[in-house]
Backbone bond lengths (Angstrom), bond angles and torsions (degrees), N, CA, C in turn:
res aa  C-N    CA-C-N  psi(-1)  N-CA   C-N-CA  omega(-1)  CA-C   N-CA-C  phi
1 X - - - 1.452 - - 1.527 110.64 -
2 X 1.525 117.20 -42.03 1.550 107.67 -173.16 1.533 83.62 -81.13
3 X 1.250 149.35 -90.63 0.950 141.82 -144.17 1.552 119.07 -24.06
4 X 1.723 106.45 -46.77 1.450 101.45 -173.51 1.394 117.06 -75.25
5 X 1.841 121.47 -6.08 0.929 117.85 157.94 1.777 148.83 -87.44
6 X 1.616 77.32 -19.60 1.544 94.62 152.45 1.537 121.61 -49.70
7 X 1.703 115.83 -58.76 0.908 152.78 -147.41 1.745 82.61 -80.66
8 X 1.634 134.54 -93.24 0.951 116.82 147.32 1.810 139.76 27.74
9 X 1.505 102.65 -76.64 1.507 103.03 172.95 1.514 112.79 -76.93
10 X 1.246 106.98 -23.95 1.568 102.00 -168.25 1.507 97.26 -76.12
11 X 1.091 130.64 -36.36 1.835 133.20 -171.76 1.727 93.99 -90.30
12 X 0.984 142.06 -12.90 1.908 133.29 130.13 1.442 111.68 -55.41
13 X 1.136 122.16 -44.79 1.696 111.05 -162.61 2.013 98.82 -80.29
14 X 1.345 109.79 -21.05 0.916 107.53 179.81 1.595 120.67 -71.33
15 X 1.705 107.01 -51.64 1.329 122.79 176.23 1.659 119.06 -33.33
16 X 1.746 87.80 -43.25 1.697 96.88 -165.66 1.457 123.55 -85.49
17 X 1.298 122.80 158.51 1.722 106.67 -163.83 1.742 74.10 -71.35
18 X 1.786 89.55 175.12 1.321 137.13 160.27 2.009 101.53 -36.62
19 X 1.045 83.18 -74.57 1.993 85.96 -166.38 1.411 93.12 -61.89
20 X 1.103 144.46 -74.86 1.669 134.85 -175.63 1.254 119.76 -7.87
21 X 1.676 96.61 -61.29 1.783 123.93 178.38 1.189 107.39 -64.99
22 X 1.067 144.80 -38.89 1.450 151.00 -170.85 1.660 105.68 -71.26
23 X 1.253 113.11 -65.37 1.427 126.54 145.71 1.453 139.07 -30.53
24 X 1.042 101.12 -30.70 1.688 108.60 176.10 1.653 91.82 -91.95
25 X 1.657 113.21 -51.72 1.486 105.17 -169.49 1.555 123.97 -66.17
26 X 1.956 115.55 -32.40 0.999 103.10 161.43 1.632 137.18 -77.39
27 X 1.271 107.09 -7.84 1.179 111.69 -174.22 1.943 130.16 -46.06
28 X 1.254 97.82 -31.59 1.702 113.02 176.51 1.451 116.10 -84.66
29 X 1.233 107.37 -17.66 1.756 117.63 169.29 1.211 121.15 -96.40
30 X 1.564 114.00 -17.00 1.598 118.11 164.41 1.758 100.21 -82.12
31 X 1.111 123.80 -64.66 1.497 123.44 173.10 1.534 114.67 -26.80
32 X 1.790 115.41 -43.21 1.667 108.78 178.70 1.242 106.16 -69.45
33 X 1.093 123.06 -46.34 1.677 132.97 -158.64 1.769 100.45 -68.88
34 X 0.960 114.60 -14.33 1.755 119.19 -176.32 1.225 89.37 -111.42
35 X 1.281 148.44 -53.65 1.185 138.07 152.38 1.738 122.52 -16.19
36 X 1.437 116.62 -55.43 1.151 136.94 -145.78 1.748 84.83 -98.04
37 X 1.365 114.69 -67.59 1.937 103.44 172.17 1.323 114.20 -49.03
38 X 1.183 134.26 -44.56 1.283 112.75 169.58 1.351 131.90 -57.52
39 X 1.640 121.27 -47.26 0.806 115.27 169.70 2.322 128.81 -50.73
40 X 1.510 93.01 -19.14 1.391 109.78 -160.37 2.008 82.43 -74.33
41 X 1.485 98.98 -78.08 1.556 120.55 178.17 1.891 107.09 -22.19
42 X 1.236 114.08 -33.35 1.362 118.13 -151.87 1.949 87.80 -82.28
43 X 1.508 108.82 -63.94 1.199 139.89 -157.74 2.038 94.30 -73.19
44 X 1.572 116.21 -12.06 1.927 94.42 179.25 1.567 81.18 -130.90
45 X 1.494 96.82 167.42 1.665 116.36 179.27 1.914 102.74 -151.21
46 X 1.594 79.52 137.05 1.711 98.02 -170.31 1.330 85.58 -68.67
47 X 1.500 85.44 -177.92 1.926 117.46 -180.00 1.817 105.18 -71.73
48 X 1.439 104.63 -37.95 1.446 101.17 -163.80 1.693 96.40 -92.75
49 X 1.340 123.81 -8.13 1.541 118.12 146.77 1.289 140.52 -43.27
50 X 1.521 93.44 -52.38 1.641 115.17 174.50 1.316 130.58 -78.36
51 X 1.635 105.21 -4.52 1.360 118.12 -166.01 1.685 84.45 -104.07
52 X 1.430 110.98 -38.98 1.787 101.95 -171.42 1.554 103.24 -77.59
53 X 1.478 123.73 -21.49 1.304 120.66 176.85 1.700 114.44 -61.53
54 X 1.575 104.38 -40.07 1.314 128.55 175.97 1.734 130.23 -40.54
55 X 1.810 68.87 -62.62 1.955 82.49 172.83 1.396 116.68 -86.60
56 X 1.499 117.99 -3.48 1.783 118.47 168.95 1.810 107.52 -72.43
57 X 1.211 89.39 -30.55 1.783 94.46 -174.92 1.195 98.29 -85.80
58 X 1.640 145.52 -37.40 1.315 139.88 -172.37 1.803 103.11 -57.40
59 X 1.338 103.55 -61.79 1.312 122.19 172.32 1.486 121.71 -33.48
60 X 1.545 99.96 -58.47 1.673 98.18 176.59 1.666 109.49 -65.51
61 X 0.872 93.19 -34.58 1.721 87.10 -179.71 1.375 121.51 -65.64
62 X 0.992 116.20 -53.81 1.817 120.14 140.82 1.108 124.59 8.43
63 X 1.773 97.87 -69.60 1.546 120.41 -172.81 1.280 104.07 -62.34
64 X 1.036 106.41 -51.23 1.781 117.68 -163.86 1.386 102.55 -47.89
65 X 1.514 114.65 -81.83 1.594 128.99 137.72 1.352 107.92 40.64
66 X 1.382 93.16 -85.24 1.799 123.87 -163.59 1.291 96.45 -78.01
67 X 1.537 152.59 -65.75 1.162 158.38 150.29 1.721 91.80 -2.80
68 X 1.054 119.91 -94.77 1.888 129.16 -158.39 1.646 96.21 -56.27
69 X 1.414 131.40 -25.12 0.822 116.45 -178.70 1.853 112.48 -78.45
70 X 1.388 106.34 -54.19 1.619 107.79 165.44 1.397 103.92 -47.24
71 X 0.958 141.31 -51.43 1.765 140.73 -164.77 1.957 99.22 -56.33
72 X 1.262 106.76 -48.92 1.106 97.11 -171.20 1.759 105.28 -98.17
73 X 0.652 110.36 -23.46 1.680 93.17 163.94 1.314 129.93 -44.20
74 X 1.349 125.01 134.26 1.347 128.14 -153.90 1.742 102.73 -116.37
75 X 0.883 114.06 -55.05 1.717 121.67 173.45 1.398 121.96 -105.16
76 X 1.333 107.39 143.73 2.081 113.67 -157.96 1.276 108.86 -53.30
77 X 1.653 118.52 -23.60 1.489 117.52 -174.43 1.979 107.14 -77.74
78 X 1.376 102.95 -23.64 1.644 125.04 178.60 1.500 86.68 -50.33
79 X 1.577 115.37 -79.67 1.303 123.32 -142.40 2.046 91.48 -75.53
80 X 0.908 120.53 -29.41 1.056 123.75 -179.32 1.892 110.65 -48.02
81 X 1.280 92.47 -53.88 1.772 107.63 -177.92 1.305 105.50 -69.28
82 X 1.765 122.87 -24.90 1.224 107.80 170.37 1.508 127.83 -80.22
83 X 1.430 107.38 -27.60 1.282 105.50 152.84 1.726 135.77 -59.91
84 X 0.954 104.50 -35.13 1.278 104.94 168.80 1.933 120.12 -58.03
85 X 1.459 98.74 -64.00 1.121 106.54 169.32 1.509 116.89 -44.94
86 X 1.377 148.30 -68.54 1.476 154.76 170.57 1.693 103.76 -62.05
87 X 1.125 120.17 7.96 1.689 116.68 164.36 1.387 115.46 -12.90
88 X 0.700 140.63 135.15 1.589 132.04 161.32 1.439 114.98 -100.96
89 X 1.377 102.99 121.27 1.415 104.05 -168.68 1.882 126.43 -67.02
């Protein structure tokens, strides 16, 4: 049984041109390797990643900030100064 399937692929690899075969054979080693960068790409983060991750969190906090500050402001000139102060540039 393995033999005739050995036997089998080898009289396919033969049938088919050169580039077909080449193509069929690389095809599962290009799939890992795109497999394998993605997985790499997914799992590291540049400098200018960490810097935009950085300033999303600076920002929200900001918000927050400005949020507790309007919440607790009591008179329009209150909430007024808190706006000013948390401006967004």
């Amino acid at each position: 049984m393995r033999s005739s399937s050995i036997l089998l692929t080898t009289v396919a690899f033969a049938m088919l041109s050169g580039c077909v075969a080449s193509k069929i054979v690389t095809a599962p080693f290009k799939a890992a390797g795109t497999v394998v960068e993605t997985a790499v790409d997914a799992t590291t983060q540049t400098e200018s990643e960490r810097e935009e991750d950085l300033g999303r969190k600076v920002l929200a906090e900001r918000k927050r900030e400005r949020d507790a500050c309007l919440e607790q402001a009591d008179t329009k000139a209150e909430r007024k100064e808190c706006k000013r102060a948390y401006k967004e540039d």
